[in-house]
Residue frames as qw, qx, qy, qz and C-alpha x, y, z in Angstrom:
[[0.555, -0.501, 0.525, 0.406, 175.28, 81.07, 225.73],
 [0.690, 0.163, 0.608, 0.357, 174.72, 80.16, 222.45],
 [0.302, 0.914, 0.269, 0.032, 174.04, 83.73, 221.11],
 [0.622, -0.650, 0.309, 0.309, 177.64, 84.28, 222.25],
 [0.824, 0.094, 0.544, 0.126, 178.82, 81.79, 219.94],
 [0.272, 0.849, -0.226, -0.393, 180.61, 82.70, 217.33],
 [0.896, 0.398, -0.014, 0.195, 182.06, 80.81, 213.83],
 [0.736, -0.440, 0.137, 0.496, 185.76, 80.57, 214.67],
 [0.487, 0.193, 0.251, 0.814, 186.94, 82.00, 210.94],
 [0.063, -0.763, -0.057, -0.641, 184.87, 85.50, 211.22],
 [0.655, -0.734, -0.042, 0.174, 186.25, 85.49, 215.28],
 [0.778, -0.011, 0.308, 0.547, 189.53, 85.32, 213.35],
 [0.489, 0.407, 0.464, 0.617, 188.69, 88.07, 211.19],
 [0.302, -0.891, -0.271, -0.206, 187.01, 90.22, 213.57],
 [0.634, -0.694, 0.137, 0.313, 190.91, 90.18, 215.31],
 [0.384, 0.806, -0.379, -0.246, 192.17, 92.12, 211.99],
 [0.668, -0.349, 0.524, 0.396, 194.69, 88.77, 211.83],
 [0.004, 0.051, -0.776, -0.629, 193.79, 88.04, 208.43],
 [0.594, -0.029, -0.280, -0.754, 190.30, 88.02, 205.89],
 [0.854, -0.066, 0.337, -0.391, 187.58, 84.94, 206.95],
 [0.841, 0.388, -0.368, -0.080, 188.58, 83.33, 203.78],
 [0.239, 0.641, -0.666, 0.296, 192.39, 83.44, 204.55],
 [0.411, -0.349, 0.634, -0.553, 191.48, 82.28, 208.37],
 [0.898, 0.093, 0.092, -0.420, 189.64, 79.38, 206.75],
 [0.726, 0.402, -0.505, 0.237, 193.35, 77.87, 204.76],
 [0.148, 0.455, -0.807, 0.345, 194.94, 78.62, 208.22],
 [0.824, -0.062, 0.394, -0.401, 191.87, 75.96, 209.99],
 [0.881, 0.374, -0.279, -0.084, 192.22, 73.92, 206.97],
 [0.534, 0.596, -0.533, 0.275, 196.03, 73.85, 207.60],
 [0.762, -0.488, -0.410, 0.114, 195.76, 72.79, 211.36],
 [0.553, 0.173, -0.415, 0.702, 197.59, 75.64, 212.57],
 [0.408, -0.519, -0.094, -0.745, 194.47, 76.96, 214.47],
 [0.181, -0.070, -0.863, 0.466, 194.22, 75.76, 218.62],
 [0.687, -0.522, -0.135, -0.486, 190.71, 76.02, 220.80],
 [0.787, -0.508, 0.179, -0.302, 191.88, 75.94, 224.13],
 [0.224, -0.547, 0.773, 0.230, 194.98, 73.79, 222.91],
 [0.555, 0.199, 0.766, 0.256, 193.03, 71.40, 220.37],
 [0.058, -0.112, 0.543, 0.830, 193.12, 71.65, 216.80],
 [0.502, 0.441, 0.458, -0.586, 189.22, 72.66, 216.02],
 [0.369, 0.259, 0.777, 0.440, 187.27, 71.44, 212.77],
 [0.121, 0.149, 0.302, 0.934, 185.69, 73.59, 210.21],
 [0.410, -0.523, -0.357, -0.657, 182.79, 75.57, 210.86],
 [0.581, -0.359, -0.563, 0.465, 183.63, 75.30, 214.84],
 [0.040, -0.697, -0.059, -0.713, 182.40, 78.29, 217.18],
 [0.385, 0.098, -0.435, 0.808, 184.08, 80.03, 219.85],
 [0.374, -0.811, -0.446, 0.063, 182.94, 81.70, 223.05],
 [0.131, 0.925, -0.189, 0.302, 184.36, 84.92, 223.94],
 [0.706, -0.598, 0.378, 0.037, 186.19, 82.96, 227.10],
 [0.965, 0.104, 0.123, 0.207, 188.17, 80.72, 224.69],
 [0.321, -0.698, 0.421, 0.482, 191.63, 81.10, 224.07],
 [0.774, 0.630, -0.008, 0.059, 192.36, 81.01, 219.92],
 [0.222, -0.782, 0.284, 0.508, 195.76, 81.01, 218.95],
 [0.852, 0.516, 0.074, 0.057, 197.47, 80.48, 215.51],
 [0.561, 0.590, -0.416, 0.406, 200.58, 79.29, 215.21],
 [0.582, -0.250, -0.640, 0.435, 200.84, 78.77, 218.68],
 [0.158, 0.046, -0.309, 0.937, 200.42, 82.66, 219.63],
 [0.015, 0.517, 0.795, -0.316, 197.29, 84.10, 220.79],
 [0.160, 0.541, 0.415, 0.714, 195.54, 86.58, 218.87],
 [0.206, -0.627, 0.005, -0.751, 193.44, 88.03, 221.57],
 [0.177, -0.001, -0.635, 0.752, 193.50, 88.96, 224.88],
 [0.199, -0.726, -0.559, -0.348, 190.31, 89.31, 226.51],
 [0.456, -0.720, -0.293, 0.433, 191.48, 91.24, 229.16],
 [0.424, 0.160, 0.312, 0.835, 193.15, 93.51, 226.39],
 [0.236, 0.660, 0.087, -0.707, 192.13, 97.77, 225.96],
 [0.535, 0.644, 0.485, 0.251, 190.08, 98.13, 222.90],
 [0.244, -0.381, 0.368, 0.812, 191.86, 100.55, 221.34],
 [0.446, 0.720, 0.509, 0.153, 190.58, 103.51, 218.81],
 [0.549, -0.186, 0.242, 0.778, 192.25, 105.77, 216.69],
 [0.693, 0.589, 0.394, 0.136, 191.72, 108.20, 214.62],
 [0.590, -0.288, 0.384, 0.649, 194.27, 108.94, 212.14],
 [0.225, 0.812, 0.020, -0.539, 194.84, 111.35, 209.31],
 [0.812, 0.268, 0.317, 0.410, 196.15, 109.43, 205.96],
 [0.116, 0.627, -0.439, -0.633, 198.73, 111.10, 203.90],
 [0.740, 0.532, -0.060, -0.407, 198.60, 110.02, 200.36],
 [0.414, 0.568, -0.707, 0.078, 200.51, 107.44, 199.19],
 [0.270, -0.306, 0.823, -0.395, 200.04, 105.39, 202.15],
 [0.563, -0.209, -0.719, -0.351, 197.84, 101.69, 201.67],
 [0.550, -0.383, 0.286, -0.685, 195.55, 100.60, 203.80],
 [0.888, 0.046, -0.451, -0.078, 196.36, 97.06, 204.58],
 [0.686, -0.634, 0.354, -0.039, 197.57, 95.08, 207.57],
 [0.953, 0.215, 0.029, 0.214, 199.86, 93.32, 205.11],
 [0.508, -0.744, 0.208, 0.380, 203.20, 94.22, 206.06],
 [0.546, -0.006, 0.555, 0.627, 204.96, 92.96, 202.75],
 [0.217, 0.904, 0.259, 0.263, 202.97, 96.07, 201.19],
 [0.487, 0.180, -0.094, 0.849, 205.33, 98.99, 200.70],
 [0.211, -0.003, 0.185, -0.960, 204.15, 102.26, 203.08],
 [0.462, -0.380, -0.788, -0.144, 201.41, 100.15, 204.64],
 [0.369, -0.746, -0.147, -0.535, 198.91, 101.72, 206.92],
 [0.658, -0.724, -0.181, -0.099, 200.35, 99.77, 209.98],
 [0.682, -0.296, -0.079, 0.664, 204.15, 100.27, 210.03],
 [0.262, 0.525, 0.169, 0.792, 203.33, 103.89, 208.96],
 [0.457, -0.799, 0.011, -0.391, 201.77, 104.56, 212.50],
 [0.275, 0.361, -0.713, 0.535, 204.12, 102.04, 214.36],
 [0.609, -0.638, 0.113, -0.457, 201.47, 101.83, 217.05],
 [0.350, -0.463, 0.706, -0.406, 202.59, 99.49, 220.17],
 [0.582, 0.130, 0.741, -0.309, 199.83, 96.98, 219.79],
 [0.190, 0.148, 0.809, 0.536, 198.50, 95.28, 217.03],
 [0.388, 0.582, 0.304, -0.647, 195.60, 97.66, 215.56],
 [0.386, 0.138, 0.701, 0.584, 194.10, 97.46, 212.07],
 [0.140, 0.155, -0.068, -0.976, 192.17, 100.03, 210.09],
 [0.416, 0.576, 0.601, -0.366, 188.02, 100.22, 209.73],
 [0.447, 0.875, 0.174, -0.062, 187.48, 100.54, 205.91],
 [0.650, 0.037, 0.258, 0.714, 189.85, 102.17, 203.43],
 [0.007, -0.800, 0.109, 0.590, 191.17, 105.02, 201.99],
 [0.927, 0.318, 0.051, 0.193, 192.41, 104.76, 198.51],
 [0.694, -0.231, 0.102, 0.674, 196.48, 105.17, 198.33],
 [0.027, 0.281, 0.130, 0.951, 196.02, 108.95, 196.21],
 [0.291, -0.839, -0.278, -0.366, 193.40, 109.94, 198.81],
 [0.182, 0.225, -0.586, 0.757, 194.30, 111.34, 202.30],
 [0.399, -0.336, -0.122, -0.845, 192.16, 112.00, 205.55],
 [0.660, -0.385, 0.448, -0.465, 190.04, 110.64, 208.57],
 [0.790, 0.065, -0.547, -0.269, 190.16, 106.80, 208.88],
 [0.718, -0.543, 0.335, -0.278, 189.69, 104.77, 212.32],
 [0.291, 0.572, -0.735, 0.220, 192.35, 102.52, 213.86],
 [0.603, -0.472, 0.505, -0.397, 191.65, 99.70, 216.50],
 [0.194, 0.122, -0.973, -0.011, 191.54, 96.00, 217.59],
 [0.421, 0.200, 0.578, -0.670, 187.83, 95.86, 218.07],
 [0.094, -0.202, -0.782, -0.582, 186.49, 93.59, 215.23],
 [0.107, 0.516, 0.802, -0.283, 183.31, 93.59, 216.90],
 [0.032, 0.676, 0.060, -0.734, 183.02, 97.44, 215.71],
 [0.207, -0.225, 0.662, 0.684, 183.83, 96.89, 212.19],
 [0.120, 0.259, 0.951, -0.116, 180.73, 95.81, 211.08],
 [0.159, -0.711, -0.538, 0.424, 178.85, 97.88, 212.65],
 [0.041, -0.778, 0.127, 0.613, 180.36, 101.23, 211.24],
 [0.094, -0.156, 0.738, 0.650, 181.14, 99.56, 207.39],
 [0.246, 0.440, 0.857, 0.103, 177.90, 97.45, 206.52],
 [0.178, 0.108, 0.428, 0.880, 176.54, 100.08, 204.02],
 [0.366, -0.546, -0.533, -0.534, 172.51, 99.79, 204.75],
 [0.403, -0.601, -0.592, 0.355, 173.00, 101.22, 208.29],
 [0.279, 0.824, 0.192, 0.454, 173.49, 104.53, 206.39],
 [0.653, -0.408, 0.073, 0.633, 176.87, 105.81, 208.32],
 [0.337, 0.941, 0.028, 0.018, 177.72, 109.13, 206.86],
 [0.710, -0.107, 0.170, 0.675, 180.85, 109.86, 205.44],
 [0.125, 0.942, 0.228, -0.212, 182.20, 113.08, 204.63],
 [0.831, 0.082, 0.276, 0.477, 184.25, 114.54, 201.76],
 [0.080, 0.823, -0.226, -0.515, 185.92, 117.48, 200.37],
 [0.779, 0.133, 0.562, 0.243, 186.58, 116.74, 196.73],
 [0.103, 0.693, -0.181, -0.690, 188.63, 119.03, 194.14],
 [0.720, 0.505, 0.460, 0.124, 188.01, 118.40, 189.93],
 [0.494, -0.411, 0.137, 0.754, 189.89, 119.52, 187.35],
 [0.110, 0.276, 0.373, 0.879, 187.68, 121.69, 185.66],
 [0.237, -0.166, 0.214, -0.933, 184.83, 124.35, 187.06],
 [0.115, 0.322, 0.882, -0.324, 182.12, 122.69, 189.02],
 [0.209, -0.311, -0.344, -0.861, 178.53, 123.53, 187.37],
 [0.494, -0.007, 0.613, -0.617, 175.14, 123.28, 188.93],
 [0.917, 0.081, -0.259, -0.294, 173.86, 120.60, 186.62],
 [0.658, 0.289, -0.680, 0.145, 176.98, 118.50, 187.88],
 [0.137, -0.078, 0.807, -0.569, 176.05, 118.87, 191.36],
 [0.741, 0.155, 0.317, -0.571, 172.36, 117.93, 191.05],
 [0.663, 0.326, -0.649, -0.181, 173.69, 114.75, 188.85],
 [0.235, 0.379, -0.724, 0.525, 176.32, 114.07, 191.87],
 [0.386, -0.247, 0.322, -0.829, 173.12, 114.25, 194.32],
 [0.714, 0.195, -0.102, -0.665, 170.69, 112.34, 192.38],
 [0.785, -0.100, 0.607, -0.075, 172.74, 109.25, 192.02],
 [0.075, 0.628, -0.719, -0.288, 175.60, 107.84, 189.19],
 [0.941, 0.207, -0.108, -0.246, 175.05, 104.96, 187.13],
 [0.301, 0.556, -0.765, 0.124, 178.76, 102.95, 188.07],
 [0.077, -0.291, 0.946, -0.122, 179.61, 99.57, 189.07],
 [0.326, -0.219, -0.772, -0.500, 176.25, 98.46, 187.63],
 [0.273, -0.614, -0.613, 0.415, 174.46, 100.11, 190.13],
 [0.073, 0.839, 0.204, 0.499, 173.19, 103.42, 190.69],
 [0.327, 0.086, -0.599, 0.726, 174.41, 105.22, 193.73],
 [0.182, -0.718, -0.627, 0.240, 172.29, 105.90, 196.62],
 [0.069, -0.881, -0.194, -0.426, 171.16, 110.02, 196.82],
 [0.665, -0.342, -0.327, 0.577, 173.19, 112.16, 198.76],
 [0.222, -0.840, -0.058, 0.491, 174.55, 115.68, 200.23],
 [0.709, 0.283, 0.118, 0.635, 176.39, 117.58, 197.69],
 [0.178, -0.933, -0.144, 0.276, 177.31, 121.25, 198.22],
 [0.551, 0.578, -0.132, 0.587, 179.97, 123.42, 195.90],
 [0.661, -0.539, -0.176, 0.491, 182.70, 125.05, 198.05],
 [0.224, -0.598, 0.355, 0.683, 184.53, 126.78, 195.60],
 [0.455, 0.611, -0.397, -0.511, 185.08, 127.05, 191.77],
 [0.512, 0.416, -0.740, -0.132, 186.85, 123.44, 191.49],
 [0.084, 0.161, -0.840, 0.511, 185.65, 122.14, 195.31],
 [0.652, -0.337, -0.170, -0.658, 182.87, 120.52, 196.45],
 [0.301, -0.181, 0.842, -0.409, 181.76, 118.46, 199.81],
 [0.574, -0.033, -0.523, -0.629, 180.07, 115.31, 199.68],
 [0.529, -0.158, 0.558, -0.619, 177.91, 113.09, 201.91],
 [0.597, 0.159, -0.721, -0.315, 178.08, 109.40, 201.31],
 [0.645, -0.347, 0.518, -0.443, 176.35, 106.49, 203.21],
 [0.964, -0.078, 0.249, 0.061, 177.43, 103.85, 201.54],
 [0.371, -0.727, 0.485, 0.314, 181.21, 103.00, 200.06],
 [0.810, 0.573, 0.041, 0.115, 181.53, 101.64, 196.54],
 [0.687, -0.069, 0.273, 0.670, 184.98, 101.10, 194.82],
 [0.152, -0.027, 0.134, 0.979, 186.96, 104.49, 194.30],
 [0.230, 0.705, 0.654, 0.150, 183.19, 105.95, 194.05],
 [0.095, -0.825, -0.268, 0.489, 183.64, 109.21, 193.98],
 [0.125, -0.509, 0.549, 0.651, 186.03, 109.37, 191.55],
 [0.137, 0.039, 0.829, 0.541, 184.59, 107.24, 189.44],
 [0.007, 0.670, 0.645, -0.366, 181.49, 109.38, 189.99],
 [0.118, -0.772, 0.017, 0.625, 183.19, 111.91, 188.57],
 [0.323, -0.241, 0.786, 0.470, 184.44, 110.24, 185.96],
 [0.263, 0.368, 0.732, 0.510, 181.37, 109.65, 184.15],
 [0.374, 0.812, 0.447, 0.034, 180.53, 113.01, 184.11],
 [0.507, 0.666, -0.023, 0.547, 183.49, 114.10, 182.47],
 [0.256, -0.906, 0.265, -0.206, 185.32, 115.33, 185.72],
 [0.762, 0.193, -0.548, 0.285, 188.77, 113.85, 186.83],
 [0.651, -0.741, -0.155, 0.057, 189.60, 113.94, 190.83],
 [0.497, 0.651, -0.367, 0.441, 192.61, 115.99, 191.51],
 [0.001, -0.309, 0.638, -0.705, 192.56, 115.96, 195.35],
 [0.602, -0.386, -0.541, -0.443, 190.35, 113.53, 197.59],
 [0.175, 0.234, -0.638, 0.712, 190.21, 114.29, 201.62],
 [0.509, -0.568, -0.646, -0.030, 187.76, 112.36, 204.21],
 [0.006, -0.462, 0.255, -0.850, 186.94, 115.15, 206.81],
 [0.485, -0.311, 0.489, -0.655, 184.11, 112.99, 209.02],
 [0.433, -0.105, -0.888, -0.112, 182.97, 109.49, 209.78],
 [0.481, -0.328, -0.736, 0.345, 180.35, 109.71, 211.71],
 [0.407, -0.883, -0.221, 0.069, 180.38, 112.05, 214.80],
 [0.676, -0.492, 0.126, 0.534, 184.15, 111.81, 214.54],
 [0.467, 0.870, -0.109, 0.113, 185.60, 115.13, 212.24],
 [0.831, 0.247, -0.074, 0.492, 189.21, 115.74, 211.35],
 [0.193, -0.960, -0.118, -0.166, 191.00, 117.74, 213.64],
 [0.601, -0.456, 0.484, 0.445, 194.98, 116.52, 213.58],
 [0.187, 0.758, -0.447, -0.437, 197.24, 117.37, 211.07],
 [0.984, 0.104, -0.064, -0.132, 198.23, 114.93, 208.33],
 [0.564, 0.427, -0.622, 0.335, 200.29, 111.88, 209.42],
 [0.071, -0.235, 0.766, -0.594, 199.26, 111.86, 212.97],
 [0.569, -0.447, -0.533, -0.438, 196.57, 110.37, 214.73],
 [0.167, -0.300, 0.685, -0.643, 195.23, 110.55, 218.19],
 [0.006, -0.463, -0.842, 0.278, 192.36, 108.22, 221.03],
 [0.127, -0.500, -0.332, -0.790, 189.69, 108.98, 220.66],
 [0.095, -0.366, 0.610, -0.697, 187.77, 109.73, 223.73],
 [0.175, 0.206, 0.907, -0.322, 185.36, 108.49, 226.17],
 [0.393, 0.493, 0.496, -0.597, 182.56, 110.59, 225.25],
 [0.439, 0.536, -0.341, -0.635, 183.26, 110.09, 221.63],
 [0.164, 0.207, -0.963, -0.060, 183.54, 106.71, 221.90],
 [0.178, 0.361, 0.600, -0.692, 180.61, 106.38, 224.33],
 [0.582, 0.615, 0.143, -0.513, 178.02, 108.70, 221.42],
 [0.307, 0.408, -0.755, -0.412, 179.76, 106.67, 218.27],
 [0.056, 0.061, -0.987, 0.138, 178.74, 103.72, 219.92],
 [0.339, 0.445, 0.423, -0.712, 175.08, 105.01, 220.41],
 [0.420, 0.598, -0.223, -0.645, 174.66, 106.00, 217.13],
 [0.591, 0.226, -0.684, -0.363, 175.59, 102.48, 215.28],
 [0.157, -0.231, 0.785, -0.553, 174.00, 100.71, 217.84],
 [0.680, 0.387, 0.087, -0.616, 170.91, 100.06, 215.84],
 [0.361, 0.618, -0.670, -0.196, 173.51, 97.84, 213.64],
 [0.997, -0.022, 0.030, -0.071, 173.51, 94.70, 213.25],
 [0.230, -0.694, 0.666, 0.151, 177.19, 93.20, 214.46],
 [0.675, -0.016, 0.736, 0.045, 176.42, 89.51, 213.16],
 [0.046, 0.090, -0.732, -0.674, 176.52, 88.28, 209.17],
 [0.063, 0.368, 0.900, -0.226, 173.34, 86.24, 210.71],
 [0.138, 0.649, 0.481, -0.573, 171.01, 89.10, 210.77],
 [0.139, 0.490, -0.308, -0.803, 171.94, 90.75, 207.92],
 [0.324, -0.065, -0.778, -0.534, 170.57, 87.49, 205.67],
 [0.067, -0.481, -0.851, 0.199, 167.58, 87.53, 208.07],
 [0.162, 0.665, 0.429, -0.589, 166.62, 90.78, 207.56],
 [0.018, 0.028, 0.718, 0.695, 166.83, 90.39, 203.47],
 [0.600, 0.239, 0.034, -0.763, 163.91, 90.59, 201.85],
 [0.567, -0.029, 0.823, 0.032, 162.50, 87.22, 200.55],
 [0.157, -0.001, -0.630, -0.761, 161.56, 86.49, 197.23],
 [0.719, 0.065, 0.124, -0.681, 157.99, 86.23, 196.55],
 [0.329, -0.118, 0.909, 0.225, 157.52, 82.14, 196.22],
 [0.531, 0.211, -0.424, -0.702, 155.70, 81.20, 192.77],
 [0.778, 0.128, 0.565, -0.241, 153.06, 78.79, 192.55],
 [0.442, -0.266, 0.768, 0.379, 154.08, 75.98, 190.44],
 [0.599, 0.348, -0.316, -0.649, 152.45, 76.72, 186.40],
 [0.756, 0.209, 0.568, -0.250, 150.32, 73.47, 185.51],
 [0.186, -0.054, 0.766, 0.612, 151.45, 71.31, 182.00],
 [0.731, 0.423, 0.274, -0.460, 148.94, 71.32, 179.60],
 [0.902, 0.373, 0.152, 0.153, 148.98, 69.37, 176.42],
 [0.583, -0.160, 0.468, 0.645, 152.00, 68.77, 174.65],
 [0.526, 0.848, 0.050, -0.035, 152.57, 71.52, 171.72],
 [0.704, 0.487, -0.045, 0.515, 155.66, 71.50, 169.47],
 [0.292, -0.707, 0.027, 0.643, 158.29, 74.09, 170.55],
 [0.504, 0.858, 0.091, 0.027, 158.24, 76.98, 168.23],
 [0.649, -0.041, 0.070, 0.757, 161.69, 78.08, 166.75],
 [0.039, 0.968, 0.212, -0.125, 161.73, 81.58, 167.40],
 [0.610, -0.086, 0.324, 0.718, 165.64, 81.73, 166.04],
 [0.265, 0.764, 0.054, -0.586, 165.80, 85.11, 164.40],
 [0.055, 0.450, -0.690, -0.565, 167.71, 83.41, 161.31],
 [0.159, 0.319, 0.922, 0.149, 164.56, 81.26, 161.05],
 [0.274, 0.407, 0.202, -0.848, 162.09, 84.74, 161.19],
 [0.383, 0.510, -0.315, -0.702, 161.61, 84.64, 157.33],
 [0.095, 0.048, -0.989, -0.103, 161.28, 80.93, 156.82],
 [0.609, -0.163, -0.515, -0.580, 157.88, 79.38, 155.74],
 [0.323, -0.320, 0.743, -0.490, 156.59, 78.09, 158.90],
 [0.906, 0.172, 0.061, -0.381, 154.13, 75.86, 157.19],
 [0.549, 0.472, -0.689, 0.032, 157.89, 73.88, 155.46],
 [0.026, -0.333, 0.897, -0.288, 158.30, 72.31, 159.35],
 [0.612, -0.025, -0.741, -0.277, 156.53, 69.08, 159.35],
 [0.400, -0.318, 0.736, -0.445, 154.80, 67.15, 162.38],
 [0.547, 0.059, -0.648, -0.527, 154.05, 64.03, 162.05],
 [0.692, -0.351, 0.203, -0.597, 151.25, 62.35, 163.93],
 [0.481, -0.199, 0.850, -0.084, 150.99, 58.76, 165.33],
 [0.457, 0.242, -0.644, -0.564, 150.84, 56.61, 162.72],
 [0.739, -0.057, 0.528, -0.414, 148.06, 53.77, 162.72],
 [0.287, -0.348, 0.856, 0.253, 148.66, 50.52, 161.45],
 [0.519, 0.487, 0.667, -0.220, 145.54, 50.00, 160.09],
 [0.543, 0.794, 0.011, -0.271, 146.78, 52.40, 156.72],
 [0.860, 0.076, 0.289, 0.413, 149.12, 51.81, 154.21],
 [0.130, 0.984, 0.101, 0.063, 150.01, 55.18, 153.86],
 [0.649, -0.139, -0.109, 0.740, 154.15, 56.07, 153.88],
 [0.423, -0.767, -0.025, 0.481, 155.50, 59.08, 155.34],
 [0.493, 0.857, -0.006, 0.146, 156.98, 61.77, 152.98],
 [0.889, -0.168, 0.092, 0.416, 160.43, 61.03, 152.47],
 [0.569, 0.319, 0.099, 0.751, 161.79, 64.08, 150.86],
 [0.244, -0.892, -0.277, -0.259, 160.16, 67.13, 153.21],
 [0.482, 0.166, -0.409, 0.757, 163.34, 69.09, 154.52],
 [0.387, -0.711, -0.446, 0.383, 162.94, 70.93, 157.99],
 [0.287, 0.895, 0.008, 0.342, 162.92, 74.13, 158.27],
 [0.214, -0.867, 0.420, -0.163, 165.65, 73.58, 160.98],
 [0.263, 0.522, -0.796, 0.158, 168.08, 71.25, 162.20],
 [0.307, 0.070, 0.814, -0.488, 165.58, 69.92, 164.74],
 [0.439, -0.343, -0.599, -0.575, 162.23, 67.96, 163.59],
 [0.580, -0.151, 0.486, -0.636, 159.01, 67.54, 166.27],
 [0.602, -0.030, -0.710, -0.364, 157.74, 64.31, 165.78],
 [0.502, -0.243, 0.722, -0.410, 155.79, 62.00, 168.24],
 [0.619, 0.181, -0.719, -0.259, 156.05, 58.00, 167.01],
 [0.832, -0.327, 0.230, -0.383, 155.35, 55.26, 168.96],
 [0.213, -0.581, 0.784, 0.054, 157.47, 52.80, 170.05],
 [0.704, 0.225, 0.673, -0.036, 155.40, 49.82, 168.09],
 [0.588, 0.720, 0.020, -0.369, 156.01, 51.55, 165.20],
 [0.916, 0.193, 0.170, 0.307, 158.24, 49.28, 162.55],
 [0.297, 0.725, -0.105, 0.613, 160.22, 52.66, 161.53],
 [0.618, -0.780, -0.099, 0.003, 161.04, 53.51, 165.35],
 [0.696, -0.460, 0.271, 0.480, 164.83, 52.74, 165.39],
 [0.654, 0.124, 0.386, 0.639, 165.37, 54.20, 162.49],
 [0.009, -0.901, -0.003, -0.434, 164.45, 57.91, 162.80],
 [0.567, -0.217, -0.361, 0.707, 166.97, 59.05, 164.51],
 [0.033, 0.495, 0.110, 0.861, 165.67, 62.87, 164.76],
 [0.442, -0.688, -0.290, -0.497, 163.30, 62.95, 167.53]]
């Protein structure tokens, strides 16, 4: 039962309502039910329970999972936020409440899935389960063959390289690409640093599932595409859980042993050229001499090293150390 189990704000988030975060202010705000009682943070849900917010119920379990896929036109956002202008969902209208897997950006067009199946989402985004994506991508100036074998090899952006992929010229100004994972705008900005600018960007496959509806519509997909989609990212991890279990650990470091005490060196570069012999330690001082301490030896920094003892008559009055 307990594998079931599921944190209440990514149940929330998995039912496109709103992001985990978001779903966390509307817990916070007590306008989340379990079953009719207000639940405390970091409370998990069984698929049987009944969530609602705001008194309505987000999901039906007895609800059709529902999958689209749709054909962006340009110009359109992907976002369940309604107060967005030409937002992905009042631009289909569907019946039921569906939200989109992934994005498009608002000047691309092309494939992008539709449903109310958070469970999927996951599964078919999370970048290291290497999901192919496919692209058709025009530039506005002649495509060479050093700029596809760049494109291939992997792009230094977003302080990352990109992972290796498919490229393939089409035409004079067109090429297809093959991405498994989904960086911001990457493609463009792929292009970008090598001097290319994206004039036309159009998703053509996710998956198993290619583009085969004109743009602006979208149809179900089917059983048997639903059925081998489901095959294929089935290997996937659906949970956050797994994903920080199957991290790599760091290597733990055995703790480094003190040894004696030594000065700390100033390695300031505006000290480089300074006489290192000018900084001064001075040792414990035994009472047995009558010897005084040079009084007029300037550091070579702002800091001195000294080690005094606390019997010494002069103690409270160095105030450096």
């Amino acid at each position: 039962m307990e594998e079931n189990l599921k944190r209440l704000n990514k149940f929330i988030g998995e039912t496109g309502f709103c992001s985990r975060r978001e779903a966390d202010d509307l817990i916070e705000q007590g306008r989340v039910t379990i079953n009719g009682i207000v639940p405390e943070m970091g409370t998990k849900v069984a698929p049987s329970d009944e969530v609602r917010i705001d008194g309505k119920l987000i999901r039906d379990n007895n609800e059709k999972l529902i999958y689209l896929a749709f054909n962006k036109p340009v110009g359109i956002e992907c976002t369940t936020n309604l107060e967005v202008r030409d937002n992905i969902v009042d631009y289909i209208n569907y019946p039921k409440r569906i939200f989109p897997i992934g994005r498009l950006d608002k000047a691309s067009e092309g494939l992008i899935f539709m449903t109310n199946d958070g469970d999927i989402v996951n599964k078919i985004l999370r970048a290291r389960n290497n999901h192919e994506k496919e692209y058709t991508v025009t530039v506005n100036k002649p495509i060479t063959d050093r700029f596809i074998e760049k494109m291939g090899n992997g792009v230094p952006i977003l302080d990352t390289v990109t992972r290796k992929c498919k490229v393939e010229q089409i035409s004079k100004y067109i090429f297809k690409i093959i991405l498994t994972q989904g960086l911001n705008r990457q493609i463009r900005r792929m292009c970008e640093y090598l001097g290319y600018e994206v004039t036309a960007l159009k998703r053509i496959r996710i998956i198993n599932i290619s583009l085969d509806i004109p743009v602006g519509r979208h149809r179900e997909l089917t059983d048997a595409e639903i059925l081998e989609l489901n095959q294929l990212i089935e290997p996937s991890s659906k949970t956050e859980e797994a994903s920080f279990l199957e991290a790599p650990r760091a290597k733990k470091q055995e703790p480094r042993s003190r040894g004696a005490y030594q000065p700390r060196r100033n390695d300031s570069p505006r000290d480089n050229n300074r006489d290192n012999d000018s900084r001064k330690i001075v040792p414990n001082k035994d009472k047995s001499t009558d010897q005084k301490p040079e009084e007029n030896t300037k550091p070579a920094s702002r800091w001195k090293v000294e080690v005094i003892k606390k019997d010494d008559p002069n103690y409270k009055k160095k105030g450096d150390y």
